[in-house]
C-alpha positions as CSV (number, residue, x, y, z in Angstrom):
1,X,0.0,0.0,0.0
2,X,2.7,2.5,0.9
3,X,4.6,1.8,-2.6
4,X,1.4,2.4,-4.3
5,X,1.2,5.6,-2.4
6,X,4.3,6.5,-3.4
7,X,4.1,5.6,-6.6
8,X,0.9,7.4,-7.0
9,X,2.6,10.4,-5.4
10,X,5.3,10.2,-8.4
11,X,3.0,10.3,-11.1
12,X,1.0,12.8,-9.3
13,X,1.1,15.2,-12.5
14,X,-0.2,12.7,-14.6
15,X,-2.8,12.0,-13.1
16,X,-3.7,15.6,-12.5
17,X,-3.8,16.1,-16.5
18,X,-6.1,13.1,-16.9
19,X,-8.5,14.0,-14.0
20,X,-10.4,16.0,-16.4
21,X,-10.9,13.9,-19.5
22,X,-11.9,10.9,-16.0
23,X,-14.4,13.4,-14.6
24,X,-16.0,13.7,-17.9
25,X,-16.2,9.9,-18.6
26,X,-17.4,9.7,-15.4
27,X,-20.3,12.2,-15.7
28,X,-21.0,11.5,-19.5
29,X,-20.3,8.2,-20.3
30,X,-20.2,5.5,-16.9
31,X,-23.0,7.4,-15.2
32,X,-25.5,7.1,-18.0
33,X,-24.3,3.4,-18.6
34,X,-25.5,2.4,-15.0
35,X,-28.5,4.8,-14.7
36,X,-29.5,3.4,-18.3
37,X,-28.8,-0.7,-17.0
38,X,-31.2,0.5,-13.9
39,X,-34.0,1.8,-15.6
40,X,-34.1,-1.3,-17.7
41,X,-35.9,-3.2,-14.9
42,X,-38.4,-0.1,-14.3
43,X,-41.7,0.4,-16.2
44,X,-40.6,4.6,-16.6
45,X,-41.5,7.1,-18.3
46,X,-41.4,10.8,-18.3
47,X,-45.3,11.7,-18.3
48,X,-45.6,10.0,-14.9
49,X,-42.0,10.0,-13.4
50,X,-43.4,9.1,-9.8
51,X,-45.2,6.0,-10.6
52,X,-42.5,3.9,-11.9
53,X,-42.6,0.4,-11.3
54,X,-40.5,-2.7,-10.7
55,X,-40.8,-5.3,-13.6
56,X,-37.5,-7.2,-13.1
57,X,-36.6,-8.6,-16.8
58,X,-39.6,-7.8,-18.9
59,X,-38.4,-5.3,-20.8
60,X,-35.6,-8.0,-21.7
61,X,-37.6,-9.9,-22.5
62,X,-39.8,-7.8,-24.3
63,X,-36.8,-6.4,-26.4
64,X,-35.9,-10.2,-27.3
65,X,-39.0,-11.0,-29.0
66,X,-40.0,-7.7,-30.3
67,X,-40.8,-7.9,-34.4
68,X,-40.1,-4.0,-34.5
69,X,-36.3,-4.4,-33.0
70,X,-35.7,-7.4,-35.5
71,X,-37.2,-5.6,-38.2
72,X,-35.1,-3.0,-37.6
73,X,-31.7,-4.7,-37.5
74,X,-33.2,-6.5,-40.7
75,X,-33.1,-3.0,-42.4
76,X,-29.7,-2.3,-41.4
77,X,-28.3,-5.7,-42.7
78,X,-30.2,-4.6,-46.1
79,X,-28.5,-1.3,-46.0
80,X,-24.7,-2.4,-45.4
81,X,-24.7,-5.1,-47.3
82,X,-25.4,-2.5,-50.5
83,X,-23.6,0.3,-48.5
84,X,-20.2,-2.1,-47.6
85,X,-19.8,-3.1,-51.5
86,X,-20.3,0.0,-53.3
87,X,-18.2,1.9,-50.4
88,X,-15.0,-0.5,-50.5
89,X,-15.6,-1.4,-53.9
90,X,-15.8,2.2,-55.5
91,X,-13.5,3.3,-53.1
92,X,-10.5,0.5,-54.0
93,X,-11.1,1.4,-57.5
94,X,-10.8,5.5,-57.2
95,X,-7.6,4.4,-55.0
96,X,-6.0,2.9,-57.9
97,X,-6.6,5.5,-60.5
98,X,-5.2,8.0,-58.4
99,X,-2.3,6.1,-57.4
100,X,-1.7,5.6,-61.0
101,X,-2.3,9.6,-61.5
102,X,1.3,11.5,-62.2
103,X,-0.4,15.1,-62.6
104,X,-2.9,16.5,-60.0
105,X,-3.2,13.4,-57.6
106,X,-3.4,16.2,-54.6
107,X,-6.5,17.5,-56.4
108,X,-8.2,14.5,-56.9
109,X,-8.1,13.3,-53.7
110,X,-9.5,16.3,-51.9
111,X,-12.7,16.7,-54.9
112,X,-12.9,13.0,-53.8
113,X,-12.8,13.5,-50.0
114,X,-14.9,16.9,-50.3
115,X,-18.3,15.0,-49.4
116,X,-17.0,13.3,-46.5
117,X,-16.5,16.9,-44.9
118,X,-20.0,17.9,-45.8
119,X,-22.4,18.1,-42.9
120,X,-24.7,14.6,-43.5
121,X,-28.1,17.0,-43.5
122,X,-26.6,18.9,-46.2
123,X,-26.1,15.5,-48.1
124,X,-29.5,13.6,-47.5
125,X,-31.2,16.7,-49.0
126,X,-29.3,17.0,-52.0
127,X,-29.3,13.5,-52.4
128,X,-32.9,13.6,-51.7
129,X,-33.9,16.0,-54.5
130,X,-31.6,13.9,-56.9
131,X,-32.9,10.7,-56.3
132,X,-36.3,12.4,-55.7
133,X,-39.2,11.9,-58.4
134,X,-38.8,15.3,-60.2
135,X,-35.2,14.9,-60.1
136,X,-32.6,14.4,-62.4
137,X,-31.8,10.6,-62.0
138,X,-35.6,9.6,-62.3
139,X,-36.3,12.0,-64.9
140,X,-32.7,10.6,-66.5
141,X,-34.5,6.8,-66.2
142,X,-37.7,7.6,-67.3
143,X,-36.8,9.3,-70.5
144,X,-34.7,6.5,-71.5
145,X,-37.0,4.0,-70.6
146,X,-35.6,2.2,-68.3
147,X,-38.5,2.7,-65.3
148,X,-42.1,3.4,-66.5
149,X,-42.6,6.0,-64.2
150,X,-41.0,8.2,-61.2
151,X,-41.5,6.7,-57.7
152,X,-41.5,8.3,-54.4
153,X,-38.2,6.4,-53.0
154,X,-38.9,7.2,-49.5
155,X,-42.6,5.1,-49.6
156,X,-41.0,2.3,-51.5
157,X,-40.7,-0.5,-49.2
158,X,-37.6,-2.2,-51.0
159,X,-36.1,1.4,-52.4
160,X,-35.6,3.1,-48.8
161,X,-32.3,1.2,-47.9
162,X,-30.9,0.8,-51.1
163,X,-31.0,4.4,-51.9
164,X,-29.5,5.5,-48.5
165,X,-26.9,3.5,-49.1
166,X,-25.8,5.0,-52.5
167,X,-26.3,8.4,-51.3
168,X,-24.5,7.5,-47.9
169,X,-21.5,6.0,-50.6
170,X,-21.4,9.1,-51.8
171,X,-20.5,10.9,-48.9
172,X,-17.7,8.4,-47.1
173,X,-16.6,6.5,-49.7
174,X,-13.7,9.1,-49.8
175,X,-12.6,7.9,-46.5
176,X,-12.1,4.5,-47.9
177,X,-10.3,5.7,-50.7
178,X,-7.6,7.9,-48.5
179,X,-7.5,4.4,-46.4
180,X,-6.7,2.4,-49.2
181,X,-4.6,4.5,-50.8
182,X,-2.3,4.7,-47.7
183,X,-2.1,0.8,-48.4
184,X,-1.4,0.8,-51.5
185,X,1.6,3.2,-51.2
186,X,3.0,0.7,-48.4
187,X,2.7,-2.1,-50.7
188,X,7.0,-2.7,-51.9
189,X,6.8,-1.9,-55.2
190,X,9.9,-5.1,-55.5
191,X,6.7,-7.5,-55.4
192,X,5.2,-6.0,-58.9
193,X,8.5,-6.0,-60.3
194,X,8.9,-10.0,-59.6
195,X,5.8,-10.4,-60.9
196,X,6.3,-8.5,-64.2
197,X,9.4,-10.7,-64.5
198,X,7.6,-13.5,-64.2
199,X,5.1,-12.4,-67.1
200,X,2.0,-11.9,-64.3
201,X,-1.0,-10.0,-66.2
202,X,-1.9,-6.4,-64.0
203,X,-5.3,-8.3,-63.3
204,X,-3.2,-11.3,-61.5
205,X,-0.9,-8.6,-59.7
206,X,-3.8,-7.5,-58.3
207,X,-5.7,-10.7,-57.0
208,X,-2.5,-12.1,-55.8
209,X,-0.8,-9.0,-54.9
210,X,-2.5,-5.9,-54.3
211,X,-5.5,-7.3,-52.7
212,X,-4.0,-9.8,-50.2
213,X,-1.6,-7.1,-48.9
214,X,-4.6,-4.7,-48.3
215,X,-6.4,-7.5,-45.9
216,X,-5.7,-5.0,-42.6
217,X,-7.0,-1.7,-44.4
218,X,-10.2,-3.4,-45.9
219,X,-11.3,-5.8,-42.3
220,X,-10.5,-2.4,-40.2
221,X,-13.3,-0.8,-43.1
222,X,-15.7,-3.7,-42.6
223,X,-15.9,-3.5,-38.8
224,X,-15.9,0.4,-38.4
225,X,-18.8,0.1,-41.4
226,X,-20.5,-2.2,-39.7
227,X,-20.2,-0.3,-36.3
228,X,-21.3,2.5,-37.8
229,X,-23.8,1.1,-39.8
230,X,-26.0,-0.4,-37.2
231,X,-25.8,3.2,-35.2
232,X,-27.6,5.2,-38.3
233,X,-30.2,7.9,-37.3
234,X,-29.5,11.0,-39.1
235,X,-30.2,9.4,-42.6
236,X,-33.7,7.8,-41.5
237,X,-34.8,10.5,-39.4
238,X,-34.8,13.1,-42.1
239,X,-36.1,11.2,-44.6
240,X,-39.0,9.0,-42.8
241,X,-41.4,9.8,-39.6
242,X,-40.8,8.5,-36.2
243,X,-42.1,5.3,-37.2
244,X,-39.8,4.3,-40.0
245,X,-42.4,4.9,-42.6
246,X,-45.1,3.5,-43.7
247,X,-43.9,-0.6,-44.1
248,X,-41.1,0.4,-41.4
249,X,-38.7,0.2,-44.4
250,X,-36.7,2.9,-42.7
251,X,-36.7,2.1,-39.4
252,X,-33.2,1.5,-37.9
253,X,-32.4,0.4,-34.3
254,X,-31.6,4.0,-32.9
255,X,-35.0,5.6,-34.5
256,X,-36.7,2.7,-33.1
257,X,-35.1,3.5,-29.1
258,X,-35.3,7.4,-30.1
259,X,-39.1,7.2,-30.8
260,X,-39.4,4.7,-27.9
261,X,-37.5,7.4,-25.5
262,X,-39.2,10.6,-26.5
263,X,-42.7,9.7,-28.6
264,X,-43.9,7.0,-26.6
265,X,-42.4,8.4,-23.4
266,X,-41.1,4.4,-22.6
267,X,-37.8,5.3,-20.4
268,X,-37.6,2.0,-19.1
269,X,-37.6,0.2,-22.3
270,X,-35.6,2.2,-24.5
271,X,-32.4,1.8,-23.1
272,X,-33.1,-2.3,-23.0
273,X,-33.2,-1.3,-26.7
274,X,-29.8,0.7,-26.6
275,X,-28.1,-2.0,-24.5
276,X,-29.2,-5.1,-26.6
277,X,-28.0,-2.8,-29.9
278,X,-24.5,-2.5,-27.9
279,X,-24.5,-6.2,-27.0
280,X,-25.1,-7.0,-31.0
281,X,-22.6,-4.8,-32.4
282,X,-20.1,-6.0,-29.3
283,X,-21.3,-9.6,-31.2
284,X,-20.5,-8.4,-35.1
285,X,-17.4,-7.2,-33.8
286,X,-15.8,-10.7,-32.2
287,X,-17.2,-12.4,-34.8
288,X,-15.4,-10.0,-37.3
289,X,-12.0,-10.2,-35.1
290,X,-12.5,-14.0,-34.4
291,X,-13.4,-14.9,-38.3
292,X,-11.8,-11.9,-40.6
293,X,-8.9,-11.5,-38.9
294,X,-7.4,-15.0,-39.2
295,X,-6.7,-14.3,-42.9
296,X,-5.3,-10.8,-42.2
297,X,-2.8,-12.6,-40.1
């Protein structure tokens, strides 16, 4: 005990310059954590904050078997399945070309990289009007024949999440690309040479090459996308009611505890909702680490 004392009394300006960045953890980040844990056994809500009422696991229960919550994580799978291709696909593609690029590289990655620094509002409601039925891609489709008529995207029940997710491309595929592209300039460029001398095509330097040597760059994309993915709000929120629409074909896990929290006034159940949406990203993520990783290694 004394050492520790001592020790402590050592270090005593480090901890000084870390007491702040503690004290807000412990007010913003652990203190909600337990406060949200107890409510979860509490029938609670803010119309009648008095009245609360111990139901032990219920709401855990409740949260297990509830269609909406599944539906929801259903929408989100729909999403990043579209969103995780196009993004690391388009993105691994611009990162080559502008590897390859001897004149003006500098200003192709920053008009590439421009919509990631864009405020997401400011991107759902351009993207909106484009994608929109008086826009220019529907009006683009229809004049050529290729859809009968324009449709309202956001009523659509299998339209929602695949257009979010190419408007949502559009915005952060530029942070794959800068990721990639930092792996591809650490690749040895001794590896292409041996392969040229050994007559490989630039498609098999690629399979065998450039691809297998970007394995950390593209699994640290895949679990931040999915991470990221299952915490969307901004996107649906703007575009859909509290509800998710009309077929709940934009409802997402977050809008679902958000409209649980502050429509339906449900205190008690909606962080159930938040926890159990931790506990399944917590999931995605070992399973990622446990089953992706082996092959980066």
């Amino acid at each position: 005990m004394a050492s520790l004392i001592k020790q402590m009394k050592k270090s005593r300006w480090g901890y000084i310059f870390i007491s702040p960045w503690v004290l807000l953890y412990a007010v913003f980040g652990l203190y909600p954590l337990i406060l949200s844990f107890y409510l979860t056994f509490f029938n609670y809500n803010f119309v009648q904050p008095r009245e609360q009422e111990f139901i032990g696991i219920s709401n855990w229960l409740k949260g297990i078997s509830d269609p909406q919550f599944w539906r929801s994580l259903f929408n989100i799978a729909y999403n990043q399945v579209i969103f995780i291709a196009l993004t690391i696909g388009f993105g691994l593609l611009v990162a080559v070309l502008v590897k390859e690029v001897r004149w003006g590289a500098r200003f192709f990655r920053t008009i590439f990289f421009t919509p990631t620094i864009v405020s997401l509002v400011v991107v759902m409601i351009i993207g909106n009007y484009l994608a929109g039925p008086i826009g220019p891609v529907q009006s683009f489709l229809v004049s050529t024949g290729l859809i009968k008529e324009a449709v309202f995207w956001t009523s659509s029940q299998w339209l929602a999440m695949p257009v979010l997710a190419i408007i949502n491309t559009w915005k952060w595929f530029g942070v794959t690309m800068i990721i990639l592209l930092a792996g591809l300039h650490s690749i040895d460029p001794q590896y292409y040479e041996a392969a040229q001398i050994d007559g490989a095509s630039r498609w098999t330097q690629f399979w065998k090459i450039t691809l297998p040597l970007l394995n950390p760059q593209l699994f640290f994309l895949l679990v931040m996308d999915v991470i990221n993915g299952l915490q969307m709000f901004t996107e649906v929120y703007m575009n859909f009611d509290i509800t998710g629409g009309l077929y709940g074909q934009g409802l997402t896990p977050v809008l679902y505890l958000y409209g649980t929290a502050f429509n339906r006034s449900n205190v008690g159940y909606a962080p159930t909702l938040g926890l159990l949406l931790t506990l399944v990203i917590a999931v995605f993520t070992l399973l990622q680490f446990r089953y992706l990783q082996r092959e980066v290694d």
